[in-house]
MARNU-37287 format. One record per residue (C-alpha): residue in three letters; x, y, z. Coordinates in Angstrom, 1 decimal. Layout:
<pts>
res X Y Z
Ala X Y Z $
...
</pts>
This chain:
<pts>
res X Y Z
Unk 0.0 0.0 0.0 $
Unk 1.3 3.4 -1.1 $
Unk 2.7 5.6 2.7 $
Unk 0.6 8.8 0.7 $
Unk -2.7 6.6 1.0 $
Unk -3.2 6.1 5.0 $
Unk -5.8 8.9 5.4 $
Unk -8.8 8.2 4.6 $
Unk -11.2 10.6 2.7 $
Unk -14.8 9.8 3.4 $
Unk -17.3 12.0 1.6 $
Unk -20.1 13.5 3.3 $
Unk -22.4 10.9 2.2 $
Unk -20.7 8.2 3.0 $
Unk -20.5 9.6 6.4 $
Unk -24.7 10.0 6.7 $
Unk -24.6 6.4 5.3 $
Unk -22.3 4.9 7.9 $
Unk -24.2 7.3 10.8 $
Unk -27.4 5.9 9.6 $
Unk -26.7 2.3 9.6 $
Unk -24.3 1.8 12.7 $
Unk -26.2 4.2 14.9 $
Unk -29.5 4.6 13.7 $
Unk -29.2 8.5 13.4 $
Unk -30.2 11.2 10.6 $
Unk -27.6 13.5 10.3 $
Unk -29.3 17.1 10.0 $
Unk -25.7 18.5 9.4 $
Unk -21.9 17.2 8.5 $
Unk -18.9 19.2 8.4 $
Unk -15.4 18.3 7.8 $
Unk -13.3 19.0 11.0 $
Unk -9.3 19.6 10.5 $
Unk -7.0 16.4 11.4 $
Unk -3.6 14.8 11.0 $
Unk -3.6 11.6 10.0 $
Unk -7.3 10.8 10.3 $
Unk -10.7 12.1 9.5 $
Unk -13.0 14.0 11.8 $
Unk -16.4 15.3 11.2 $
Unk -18.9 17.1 13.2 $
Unk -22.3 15.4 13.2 $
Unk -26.0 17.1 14.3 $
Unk -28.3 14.2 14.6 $
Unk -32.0 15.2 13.3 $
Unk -33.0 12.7 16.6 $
Unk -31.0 15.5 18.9 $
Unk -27.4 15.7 19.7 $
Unk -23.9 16.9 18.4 $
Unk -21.6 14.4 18.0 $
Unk -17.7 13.3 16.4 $
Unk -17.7 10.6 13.6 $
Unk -13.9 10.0 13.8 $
Unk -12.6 8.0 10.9 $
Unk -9.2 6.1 11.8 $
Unk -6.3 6.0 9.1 $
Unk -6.2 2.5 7.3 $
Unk -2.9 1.8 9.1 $
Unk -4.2 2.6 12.8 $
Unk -7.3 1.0 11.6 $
Unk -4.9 -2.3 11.8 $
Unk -4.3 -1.9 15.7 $
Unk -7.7 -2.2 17.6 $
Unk -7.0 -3.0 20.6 $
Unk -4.8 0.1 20.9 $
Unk -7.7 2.4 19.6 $
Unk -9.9 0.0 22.3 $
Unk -7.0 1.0 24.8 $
Unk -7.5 4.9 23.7 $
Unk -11.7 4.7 23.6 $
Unk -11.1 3.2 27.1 $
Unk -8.6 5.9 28.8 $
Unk -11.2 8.4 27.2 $
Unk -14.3 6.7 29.3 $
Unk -12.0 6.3 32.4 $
Unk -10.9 9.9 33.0 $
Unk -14.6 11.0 32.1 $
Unk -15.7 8.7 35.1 $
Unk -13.1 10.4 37.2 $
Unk -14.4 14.1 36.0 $
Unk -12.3 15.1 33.0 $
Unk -13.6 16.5 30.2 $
Unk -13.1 13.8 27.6 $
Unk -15.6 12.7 24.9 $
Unk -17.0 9.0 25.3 $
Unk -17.8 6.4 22.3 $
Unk -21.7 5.8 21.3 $
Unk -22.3 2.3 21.3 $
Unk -23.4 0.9 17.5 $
Unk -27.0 -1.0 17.3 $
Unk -24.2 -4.0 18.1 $
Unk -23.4 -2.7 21.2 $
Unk -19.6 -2.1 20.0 $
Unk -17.4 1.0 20.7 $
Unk -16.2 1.1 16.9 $
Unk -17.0 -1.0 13.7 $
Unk -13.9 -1.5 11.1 $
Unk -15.6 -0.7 8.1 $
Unk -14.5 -1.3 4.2 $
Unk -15.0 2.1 2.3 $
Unk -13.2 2.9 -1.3 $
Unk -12.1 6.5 -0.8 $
Unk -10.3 6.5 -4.3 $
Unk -7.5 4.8 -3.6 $
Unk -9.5 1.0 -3.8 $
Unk -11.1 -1.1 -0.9 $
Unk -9.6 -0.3 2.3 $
Unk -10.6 -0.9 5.6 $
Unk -11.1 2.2 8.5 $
Unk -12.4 1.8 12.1 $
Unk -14.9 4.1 13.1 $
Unk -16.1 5.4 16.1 $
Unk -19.1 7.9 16.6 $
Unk -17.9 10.2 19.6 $
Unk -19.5 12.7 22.2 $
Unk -19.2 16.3 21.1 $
Unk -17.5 19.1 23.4 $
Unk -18.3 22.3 23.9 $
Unk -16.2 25.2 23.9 $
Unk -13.1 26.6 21.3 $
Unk -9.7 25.7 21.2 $
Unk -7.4 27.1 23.4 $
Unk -5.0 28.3 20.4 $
Unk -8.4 31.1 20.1 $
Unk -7.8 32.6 23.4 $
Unk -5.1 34.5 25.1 $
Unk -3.0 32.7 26.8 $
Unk -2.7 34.3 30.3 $
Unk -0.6 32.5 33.0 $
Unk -3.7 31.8 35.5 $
Unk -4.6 29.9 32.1 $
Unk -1.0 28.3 31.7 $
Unk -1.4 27.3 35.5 $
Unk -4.7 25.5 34.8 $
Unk -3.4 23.7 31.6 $
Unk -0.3 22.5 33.5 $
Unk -2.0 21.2 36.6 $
Unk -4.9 19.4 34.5 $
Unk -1.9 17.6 32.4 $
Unk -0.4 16.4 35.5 $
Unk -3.7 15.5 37.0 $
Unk -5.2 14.0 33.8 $
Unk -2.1 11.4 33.8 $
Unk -2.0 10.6 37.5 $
Unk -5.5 9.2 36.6 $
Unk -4.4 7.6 33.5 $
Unk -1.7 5.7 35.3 $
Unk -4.3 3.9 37.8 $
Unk -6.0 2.4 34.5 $
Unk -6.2 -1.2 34.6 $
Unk -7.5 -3.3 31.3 $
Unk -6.1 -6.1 29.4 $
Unk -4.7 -4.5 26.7 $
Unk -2.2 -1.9 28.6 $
Unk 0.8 -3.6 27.1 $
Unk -0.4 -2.0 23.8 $
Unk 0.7 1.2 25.1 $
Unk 4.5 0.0 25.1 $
Unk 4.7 1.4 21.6 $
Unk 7.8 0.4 20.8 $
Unk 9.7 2.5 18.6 $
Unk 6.5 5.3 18.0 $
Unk 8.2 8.2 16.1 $
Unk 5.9 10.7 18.5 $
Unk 7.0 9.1 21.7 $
Unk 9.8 10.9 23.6 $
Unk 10.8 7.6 25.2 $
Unk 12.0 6.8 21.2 $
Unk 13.4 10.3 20.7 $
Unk 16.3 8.0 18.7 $
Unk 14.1 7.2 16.2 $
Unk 13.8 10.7 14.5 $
Unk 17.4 9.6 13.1 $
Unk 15.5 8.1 10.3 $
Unk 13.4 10.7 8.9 $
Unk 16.0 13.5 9.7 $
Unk 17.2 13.3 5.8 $
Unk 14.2 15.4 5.7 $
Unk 15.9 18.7 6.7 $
Unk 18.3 17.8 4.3 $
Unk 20.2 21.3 3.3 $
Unk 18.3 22.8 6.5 $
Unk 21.2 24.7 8.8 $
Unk 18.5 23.4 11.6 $
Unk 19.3 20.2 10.8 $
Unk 22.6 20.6 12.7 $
Unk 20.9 21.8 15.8 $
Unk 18.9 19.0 15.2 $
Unk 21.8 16.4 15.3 $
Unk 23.0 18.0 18.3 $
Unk 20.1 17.8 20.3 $
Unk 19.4 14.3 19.5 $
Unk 23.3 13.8 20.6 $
Unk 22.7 15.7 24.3 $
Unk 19.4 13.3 24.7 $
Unk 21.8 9.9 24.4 $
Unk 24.3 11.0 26.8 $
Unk 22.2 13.6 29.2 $
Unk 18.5 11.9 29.1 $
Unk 18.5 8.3 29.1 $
Unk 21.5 7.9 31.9 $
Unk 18.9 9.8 33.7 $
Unk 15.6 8.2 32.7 $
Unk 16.0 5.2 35.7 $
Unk 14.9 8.2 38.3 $
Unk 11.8 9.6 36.1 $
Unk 8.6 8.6 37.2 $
Unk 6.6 6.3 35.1 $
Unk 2.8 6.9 33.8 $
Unk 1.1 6.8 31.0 $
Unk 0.8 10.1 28.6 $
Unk -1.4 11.3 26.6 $
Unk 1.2 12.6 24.4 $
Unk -0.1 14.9 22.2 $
Unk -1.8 17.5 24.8 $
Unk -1.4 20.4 22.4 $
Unk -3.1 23.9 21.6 $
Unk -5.7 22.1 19.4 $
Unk -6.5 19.4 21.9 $
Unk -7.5 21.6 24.8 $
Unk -10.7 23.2 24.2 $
Unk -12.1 26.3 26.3 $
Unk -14.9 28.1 27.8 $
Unk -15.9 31.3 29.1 $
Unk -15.6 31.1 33.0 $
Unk -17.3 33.6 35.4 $
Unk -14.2 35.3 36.3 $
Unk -13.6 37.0 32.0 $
Unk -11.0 34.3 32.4 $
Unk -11.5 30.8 30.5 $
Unk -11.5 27.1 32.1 $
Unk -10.5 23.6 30.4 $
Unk -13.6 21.8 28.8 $
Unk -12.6 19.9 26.6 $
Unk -9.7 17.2 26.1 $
Unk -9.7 15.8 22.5 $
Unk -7.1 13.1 20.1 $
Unk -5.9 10.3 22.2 $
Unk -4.0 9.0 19.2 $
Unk -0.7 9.3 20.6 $
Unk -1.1 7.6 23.8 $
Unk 1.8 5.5 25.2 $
Unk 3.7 4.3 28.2 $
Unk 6.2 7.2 29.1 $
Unk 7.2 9.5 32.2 $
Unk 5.4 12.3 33.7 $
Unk 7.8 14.8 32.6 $
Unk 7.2 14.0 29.2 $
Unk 4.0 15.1 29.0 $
Unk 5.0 18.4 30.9 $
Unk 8.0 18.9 28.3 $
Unk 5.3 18.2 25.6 $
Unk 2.3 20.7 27.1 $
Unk 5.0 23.6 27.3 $
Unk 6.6 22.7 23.9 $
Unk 2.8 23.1 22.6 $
Unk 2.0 26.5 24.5 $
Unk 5.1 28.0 23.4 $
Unk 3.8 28.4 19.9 $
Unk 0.8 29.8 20.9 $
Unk 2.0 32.6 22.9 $
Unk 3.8 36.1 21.7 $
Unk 6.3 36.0 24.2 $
Unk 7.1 31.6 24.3 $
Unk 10.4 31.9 27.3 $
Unk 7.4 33.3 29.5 $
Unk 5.1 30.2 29.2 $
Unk 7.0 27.8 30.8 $
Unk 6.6 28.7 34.4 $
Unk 3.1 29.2 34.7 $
Unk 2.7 25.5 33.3 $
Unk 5.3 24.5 35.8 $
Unk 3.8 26.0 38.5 $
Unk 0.5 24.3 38.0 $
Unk 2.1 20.7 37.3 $
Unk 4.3 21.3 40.6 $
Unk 0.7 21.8 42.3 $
Unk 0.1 18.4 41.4 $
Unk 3.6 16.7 41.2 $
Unk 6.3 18.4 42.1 $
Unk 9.2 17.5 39.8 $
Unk 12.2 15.7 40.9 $
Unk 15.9 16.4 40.5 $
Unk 16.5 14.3 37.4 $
Unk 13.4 15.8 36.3 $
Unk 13.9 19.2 36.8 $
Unk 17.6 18.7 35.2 $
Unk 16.3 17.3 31.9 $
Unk 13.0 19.5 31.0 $
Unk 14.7 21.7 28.9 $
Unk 16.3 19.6 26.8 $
Unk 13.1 17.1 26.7 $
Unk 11.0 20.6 25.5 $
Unk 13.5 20.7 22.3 $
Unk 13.3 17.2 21.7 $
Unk 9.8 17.8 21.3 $
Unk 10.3 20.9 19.2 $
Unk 13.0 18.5 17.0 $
Unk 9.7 15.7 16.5 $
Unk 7.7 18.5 15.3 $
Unk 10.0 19.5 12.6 $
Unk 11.3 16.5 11.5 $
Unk 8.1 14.7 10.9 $
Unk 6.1 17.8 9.8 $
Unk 8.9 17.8 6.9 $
Unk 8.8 14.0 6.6 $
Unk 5.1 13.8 5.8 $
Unk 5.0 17.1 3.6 $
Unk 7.1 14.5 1.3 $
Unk 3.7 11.8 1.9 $
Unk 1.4 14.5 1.3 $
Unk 2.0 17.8 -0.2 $
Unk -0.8 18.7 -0.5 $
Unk -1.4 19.4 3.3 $
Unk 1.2 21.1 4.0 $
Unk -0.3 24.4 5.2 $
Unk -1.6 22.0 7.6 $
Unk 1.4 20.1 8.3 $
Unk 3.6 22.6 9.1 $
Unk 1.3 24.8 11.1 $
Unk 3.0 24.2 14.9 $
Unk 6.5 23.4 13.0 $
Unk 6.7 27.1 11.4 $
Unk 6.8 28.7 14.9 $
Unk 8.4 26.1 16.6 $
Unk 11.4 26.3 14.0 $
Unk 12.2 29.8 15.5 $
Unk 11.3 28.9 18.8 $
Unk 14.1 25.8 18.7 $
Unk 16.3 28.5 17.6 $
Unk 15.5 31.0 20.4 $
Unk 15.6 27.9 22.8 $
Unk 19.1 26.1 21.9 $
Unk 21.0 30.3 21.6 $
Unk 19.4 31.0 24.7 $
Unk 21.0 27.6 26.4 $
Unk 19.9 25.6 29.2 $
Unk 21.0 28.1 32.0 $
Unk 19.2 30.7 30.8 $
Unk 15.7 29.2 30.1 $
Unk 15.8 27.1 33.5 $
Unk 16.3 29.9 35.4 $
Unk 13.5 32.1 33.5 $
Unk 11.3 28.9 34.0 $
Unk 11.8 27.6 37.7 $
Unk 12.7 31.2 39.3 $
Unk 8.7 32.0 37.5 $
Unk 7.5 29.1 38.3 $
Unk 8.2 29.9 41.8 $
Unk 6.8 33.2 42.4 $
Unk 3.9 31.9 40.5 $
Unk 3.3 29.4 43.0 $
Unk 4.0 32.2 46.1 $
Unk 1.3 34.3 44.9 $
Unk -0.9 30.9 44.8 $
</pts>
């Protein structure tokens, strides 16, 4: 199967058909809503009800007991309060159906799942104030101390060996860094991925274990209006990159994300700190590797923006949304040096939590 034919590309009516059949509902309205990899559509049900018909790619259709494992976490941190959508049974009583659809490219087959809607609008719409930051950084850390008391058969799944997207695999990236090829970033790059070997995995045996959600990023966190003209967290979307990892990961990965939101990105990362350390105050090995983890995460973001621009060029405005700030941030970042941003970060991060 040809790499540049993994997404699928459902047409409207073939999305009323599929809602009709598997869930007994008559779609009043369908509109195409923006993804990476898969297909999302936002669904009004003539019946009542908004709702998300998510549409896997044909290669993550092949792995269902991880998209089980992700419909799952999804259900479990709703039960504990989160704002996560849920899965709609079908008329079968399943959480998804693996259906066989031509989208132009011949017979293929994509698991579907019809999902809760969430209110609210992403938090890349609003400005970013640091009481904000705060919140987004303590519901990360809180969100994953929830996801790491999950238990169901299928955890293992999570291990995701070798996932280009996983920090744990940072290594990995070597393979599609040909990408930046005549890039001057793609030294940077190279030197970053050098600091992780000998500065990040001697230290990995004192970072706490969890499980992350991964990919907790400006257009997974959706907002709302609070009573204070401020804005609160309602909404936690895409599960797709969940994998065993470390809790400081998915810090390193929420301020990575935030950065590129925010005019001024150094000032970003102490809030967020502030708000994990509420939750889970870091430890030394911890604290000593967050800013090189934050530029790993930067480094993922290029390199695989650029990668899959070569699958599909035609989405690249797409693509390389986050990875056209976060080239200059990277920059910013690595001149700046570690010194420089840790102390910006943990000395703000501290009187942030003072005035707490």
């Amino acid at each position: 199967m040809a790499a540049q034919h993994v997404k699928p590309n459902f047409s409207q009516p073939q999305v009323a058909e599929l809602v009709k059949r598997l869930f007994r509902l008559t779609p009043s309205e369908i509109r195409s809503l923006p993804s990476y990899a898969d297909q999302n559509f936002y669904v009004a049900a003539v019946e009542g009800g908004e709702f998300v018909f998510k549409i896997m790619n044909s290669e993550d259709s092949k792995e269902p007991k991880l998209i089980e494992m992700q419909t799952y976490a999804m259900s479990f941190l709703q039960q504990n309060g989160f704002p996560a959508q849920t899965a709609l049974p079908t008329t079968s009583g399943q959480l998804m159906s693996l259906e066989e659809m031509d989208c132009g490219y011949g017979c293929q087959k994509y698991l579907v799942r019809l999902l809760t809607y969430l209110p609210g609008e992403t938090i890349s719409k609003v400005p970013l104030t640091p009481q904000l930051l705060y919140e987004t950084g303590k519901t990360a850390a809180r969100m994953d101390q929830i996801l790491q008391r999950m238990e169901h058969p299928h955890l293992g799944v999570l291990q995701r060996e070798n996932f280009a997207w996983s920090l744990s695999y940072f290594p990995v990236l070597e393979k599609y860094i040909y990408a930046l090829d005549g890039d001057p970033r793609q030294e940077v790059v190279n030197s970053i991925m050098h600091q992780f070997k000998n500065s990040v995995v001697p230290k990995r045996s004192d970072f706490r274990k969890c499980i992350n959600h991964g990919d907790f990023n400006d257009l997974n966190i959706l907002v709302q209006p609070d009573d204070s003209n401020s804005y609160r967290i309602s909404g936690i979307l895409d599960f797709g990159d969940m994998n065993s990892g470390y809790y400081i990961h998915e810090l390193a990965i929420t301020i990575m994300y935030m950065m590129t939101e925010h005019p001024n990105p150094i000032e970003v990362g102490g809030p967020i700190l502030a708000g994990w350390e509420s939750v889970l105050p870091l430890n030394e090995a911890e604290k000593d590797c967050l800013y090189l983890l934050v530029l790993c995460r930067f480094c993922q973001s290029l390199v695989l923006a650029r990668y899959s621009v070569t699958l599909h060029p035609e989405n690249e405005e797409y693509l390389m949304i986050t990875s056209k700030r976060g080239v200059k941030i990277l920059q910013q970042l690595w001149e700046l040096g570690k010194a420089q941003v840790e102390k910006v970060w943990f000395e703000s991060a501290a009187q942030f939590s003072d005035r707490k």
